[in-house]
N, C-alpha and C positions, 0 to 999 in steps of 0.2 A: 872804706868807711867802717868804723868798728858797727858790730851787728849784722855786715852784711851776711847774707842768703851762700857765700862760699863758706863758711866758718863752720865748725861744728861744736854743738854744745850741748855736754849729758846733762840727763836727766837720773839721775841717781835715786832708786826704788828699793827700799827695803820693808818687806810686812813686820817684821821681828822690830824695825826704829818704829814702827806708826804704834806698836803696843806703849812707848815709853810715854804714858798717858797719869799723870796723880792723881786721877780720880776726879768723879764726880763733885763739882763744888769748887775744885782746887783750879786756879789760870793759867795751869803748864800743862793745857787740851793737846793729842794729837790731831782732836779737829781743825785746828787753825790751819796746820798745814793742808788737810784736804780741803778745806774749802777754797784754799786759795787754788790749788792746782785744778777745780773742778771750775772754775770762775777763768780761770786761763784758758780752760779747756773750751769750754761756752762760746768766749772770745776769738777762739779759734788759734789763740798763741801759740798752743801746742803742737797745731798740726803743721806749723812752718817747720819747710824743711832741714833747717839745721838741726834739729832737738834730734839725741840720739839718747833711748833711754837704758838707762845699764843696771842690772840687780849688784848688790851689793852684800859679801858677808859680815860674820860678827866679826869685829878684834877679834887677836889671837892673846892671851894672859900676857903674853910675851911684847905685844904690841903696847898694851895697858900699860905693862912696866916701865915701857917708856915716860911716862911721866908720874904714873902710882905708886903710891909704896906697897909692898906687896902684905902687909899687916893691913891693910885696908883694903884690899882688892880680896882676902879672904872673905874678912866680914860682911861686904857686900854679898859675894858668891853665897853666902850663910845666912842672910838678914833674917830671913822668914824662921829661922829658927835663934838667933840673937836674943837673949837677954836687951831688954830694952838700953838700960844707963851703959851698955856699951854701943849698942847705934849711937845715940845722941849722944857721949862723947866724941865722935866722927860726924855729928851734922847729918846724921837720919834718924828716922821714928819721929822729925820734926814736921810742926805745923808747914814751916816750906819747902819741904822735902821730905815727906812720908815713902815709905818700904810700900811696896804692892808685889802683888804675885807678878817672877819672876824679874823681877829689877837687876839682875846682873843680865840677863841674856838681852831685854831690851837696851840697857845702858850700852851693851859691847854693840849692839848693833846700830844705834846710833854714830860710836865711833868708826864701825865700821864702813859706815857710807860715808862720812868724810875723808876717810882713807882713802875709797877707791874714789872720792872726786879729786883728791891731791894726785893721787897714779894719775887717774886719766887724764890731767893737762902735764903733769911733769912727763910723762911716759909720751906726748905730742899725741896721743889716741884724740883728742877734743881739745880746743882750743880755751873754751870755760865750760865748767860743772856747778850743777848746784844739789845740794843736800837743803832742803827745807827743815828737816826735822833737827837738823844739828844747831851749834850754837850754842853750847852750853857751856858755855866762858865764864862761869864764878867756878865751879869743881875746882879742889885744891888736890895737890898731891896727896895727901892724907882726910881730905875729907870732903864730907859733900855741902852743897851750899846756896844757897839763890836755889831752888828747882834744880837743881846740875850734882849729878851722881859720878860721873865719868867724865873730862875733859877733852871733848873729842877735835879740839882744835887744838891744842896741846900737842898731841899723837898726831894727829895728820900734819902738822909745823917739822913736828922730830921725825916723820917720816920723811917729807920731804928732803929734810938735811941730810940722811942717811944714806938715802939717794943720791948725794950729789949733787943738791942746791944749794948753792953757797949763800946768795941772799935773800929773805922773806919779810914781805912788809906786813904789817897784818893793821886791818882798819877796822878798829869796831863802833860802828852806827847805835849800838843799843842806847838805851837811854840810864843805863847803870853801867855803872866803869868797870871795864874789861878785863877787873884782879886776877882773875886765876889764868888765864894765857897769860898775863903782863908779869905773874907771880914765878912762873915756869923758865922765862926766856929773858929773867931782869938784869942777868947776867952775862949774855950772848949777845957779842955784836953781829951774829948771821942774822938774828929778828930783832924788826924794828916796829914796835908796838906801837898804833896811835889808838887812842881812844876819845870819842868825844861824847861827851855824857853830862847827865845832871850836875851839880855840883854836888859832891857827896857828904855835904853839913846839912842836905837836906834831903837824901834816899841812901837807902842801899844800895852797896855796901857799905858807907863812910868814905872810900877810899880815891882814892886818883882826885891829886892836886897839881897842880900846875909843877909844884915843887919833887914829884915824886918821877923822877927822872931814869931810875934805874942805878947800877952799881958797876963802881970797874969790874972786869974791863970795858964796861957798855955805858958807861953814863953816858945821857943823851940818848938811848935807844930805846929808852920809853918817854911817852908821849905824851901829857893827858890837857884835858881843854876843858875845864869844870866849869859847866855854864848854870845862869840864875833860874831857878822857876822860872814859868812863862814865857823863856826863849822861843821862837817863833820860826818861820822859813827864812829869812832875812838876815835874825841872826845865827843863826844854826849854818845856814850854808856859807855865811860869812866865815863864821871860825873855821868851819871846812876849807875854805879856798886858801885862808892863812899859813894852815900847817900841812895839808897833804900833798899839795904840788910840789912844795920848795925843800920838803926835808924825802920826796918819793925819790927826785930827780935828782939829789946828791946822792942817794942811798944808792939807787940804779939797780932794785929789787930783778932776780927772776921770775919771782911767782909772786903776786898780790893777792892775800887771804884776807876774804870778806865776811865781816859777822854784820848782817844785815837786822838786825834786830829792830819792830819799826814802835817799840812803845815809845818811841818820843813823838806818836801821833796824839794830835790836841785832844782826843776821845777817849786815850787810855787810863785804864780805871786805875792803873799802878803807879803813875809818874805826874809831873807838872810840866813838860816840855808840850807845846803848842803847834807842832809840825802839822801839814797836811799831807797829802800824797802825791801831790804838786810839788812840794818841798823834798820828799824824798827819792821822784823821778830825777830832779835837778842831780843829786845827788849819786844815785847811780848812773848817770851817764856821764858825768865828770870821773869815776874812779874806772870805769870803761876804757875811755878818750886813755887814760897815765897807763890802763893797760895794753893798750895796744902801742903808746908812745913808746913803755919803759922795756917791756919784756916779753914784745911778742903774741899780748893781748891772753898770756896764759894766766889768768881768774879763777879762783875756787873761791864759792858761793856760798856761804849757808845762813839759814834761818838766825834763832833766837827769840827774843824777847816780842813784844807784843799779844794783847791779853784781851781785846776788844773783837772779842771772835767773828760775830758775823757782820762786820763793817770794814773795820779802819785794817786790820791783818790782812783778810785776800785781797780786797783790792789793792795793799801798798804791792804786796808779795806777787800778785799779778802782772803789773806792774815792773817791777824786776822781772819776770819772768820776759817779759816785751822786753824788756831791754837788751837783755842779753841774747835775745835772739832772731833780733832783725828790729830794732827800734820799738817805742813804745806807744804806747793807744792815745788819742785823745782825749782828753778829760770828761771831755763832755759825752765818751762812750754810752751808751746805756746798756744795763744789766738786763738779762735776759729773766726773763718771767720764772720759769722754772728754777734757774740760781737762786733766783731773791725766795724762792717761795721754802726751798734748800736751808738757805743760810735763814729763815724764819724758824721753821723745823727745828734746828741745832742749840740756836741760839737765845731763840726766846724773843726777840727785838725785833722792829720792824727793820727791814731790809732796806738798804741803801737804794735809790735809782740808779746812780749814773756813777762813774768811775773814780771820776775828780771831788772833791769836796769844795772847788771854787769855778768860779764864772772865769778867772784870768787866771794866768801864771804867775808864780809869786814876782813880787818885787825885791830886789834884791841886786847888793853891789860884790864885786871881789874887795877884798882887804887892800888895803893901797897903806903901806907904814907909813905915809905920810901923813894920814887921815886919821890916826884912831884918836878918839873921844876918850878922856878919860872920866868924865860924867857917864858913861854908858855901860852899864855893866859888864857886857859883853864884851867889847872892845877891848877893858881892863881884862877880862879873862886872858881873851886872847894874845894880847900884847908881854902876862904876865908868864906864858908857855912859850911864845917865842924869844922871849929874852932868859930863860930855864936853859933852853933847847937847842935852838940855831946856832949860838956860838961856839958849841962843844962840836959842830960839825963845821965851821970853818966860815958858816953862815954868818950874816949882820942882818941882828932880829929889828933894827931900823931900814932895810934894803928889800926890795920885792925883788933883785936878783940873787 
């Protein structure tokens, strides 16, 4: 049973990523990630004995190159001394992505701990890894973007190839489309990008439509599922069940790379997606389940997006953290005194009770192609990505086989 107590799963720590922080004011906290691990911690998830925790260095320049141009990988390295209209020609010195002291050594080290979460399950040392502080899937090869300096899922994707992975599926949960991995690998059929996100005529970045499929030799190996405001648990894990089973088990992925991003919870001050934590448990135990079906259950994990600090981020993140290492909590958990008094402290906000945000488990069906609603927005999403997608893989985007 995926999760079980034989498995081994890193814990990936770098003090160098927890500095990659924008400042005071700004919603790209390295507190989000600590509160969530101190809220796991509370919980007691951490002390199950799978969890094996491993330090992590920075990228190497050399690593960076892998996806960076190296005329931008200077500037960065230089920012603190940059003339301003050259940062923000590259997409820093911006309102969403300001320069701080040392931004190159933070940004490398970011990358760096999703490198060694890719080693640690390509290399068989753990079974799944998680980097919390990673995730930072807008970074473009030339410039920085969304919060995102350095694309450390990028690097860790081309490491793994480099290594001798022949196929990588990469699934990003955030609540903004997953451009800059999707922008890196849109021409690779070794990675196959899903992203399910807002619809982007209505957030950042604009981008990932149903239609945006990728380029030979890879059409069809990008993915996207542009859903309406106010998407919910029901539809959200609907579109999920649509496209990740049916296009994971043709692809027949080695390593399944997860951007866990949880602003598409109903609390997030950045997005319009309506998700609970309820809804995004459901979620990661379904890309669990395809990891242990498709490849051996080897998973690298990382953060991302989510901006509702002392609420709706530790507990989803929590949450995952259960998941991946011996099942996850009850909803009805309650938070321990000292956490809530923690995440008040940080946050400013009164502190959550209990774990869940609902009394039941969401309701919710799988995709059935013979069911969809073309009155439902959703539905029309969905239906309009699997008929982009599925047939370029030999699929019938009217068939659940």
């Amino acid at each position: 049973m995926p999760g079980g107590c034989g498995e081994t799963v890193a814990l990936v720590r770098s003090a160098a990523a927890a500095r990659y922080d924008l400042g005071h004011g700004h919603p790209m906290r390295a507190a989000r990630a600590e509160l969530a691990i101190e809220l796991a911690t509370s919980l007691g998830v951490l002390e199950r004995p799978s969890w094996r925790e491993v330090a992590a260095q920075p990228a190497e320049m050399a690593d960076l190159g892998l996806v960076h141009d190296l005329t931008y990988l200077a500037v960065v390295r230089s920012a603190e001394r940059m003339p301003e209209p050259i940062l923000q020609s590259m997409g820093l010195a911006t309102e969403d992505t300001p320069i701080f002291p040392g931004i190159h050594d933070a940004a490398s080290a970011v990358v760096g701990a999703t490198q060694q979460a890719c080693f640690s399950v390509w290399h068989g040392e753990t079974v799944h890894a998680v980097n919390l502080l990673g995730g930072l899937h807008h970074a473009m090869p030339g410039f920085a973007s969304g919060f995102c300096v350095y694309n450390d899922l990028a690097v860790g994707i081309k490491d793994l190839l480099r290594n001798g992975c022949r196929r990588v599926a990469y699934i990003d949960l955030d609540a903004h489309h997953g451009d800059g991995v999707e922008a890196v690998f849109r021409d690779d059929p070794r990675v196959l990008t899903i992203s399910l996100h807002q619809d982007g005529r209505t957030i950042f970045p604009g981008t990932g439509a149903a239609t945006d499929i990728g380029v030979a030799p890879a059409l069809g190996y990008a993915v996207n599922v542009p859903l309406p405001p106010g998407t919910g648990n029901s539809g959200w894990l609907r579109a999920l069940s649509a496209v990740v089973p049916v296009l994971l088990r043709e692809f027949r992925p080695e390593v399944i790379v997860t951007q866990c991003g949880c602003d598409a919870h109903r609390d997030d001050p950045l997005t319009d997606l309506s998700l609970t934590t309820e809804g995004f448990a459901i979620a990661y135990s379904l890309v669990h389940d395809l990891a242990h079906e498709l490849c051996e259950g080897r998973w690298v994990i990382v953060g991302g997006g989510g901006y509702d600090l002392g609420s709706a981020v530790p507990r989803t993140w929590a949450q995952l953290l259960a998941e991946v290492s011996g099942g996850p909590l009850p909803a009805s958990t309650e938070l321990p005194q000292p956490w809530r008094q923690l995440a008040e402290r940080m946050s400013g906000q009164p502190a959550p009770v209990t774990l869940g945000d609902e009394d039941a488990a969401p309701c919710w069906r799988k995709w059935d192609a013979g069911e969809g609603d073309p009155d439902d927005a959703v539905d029309r999403s969905v239906a309009a990505a699997r008929r982009e997608v599925l047939p370029l893989h030999g699929l019938d985007p009217l068939s659940d086989r």
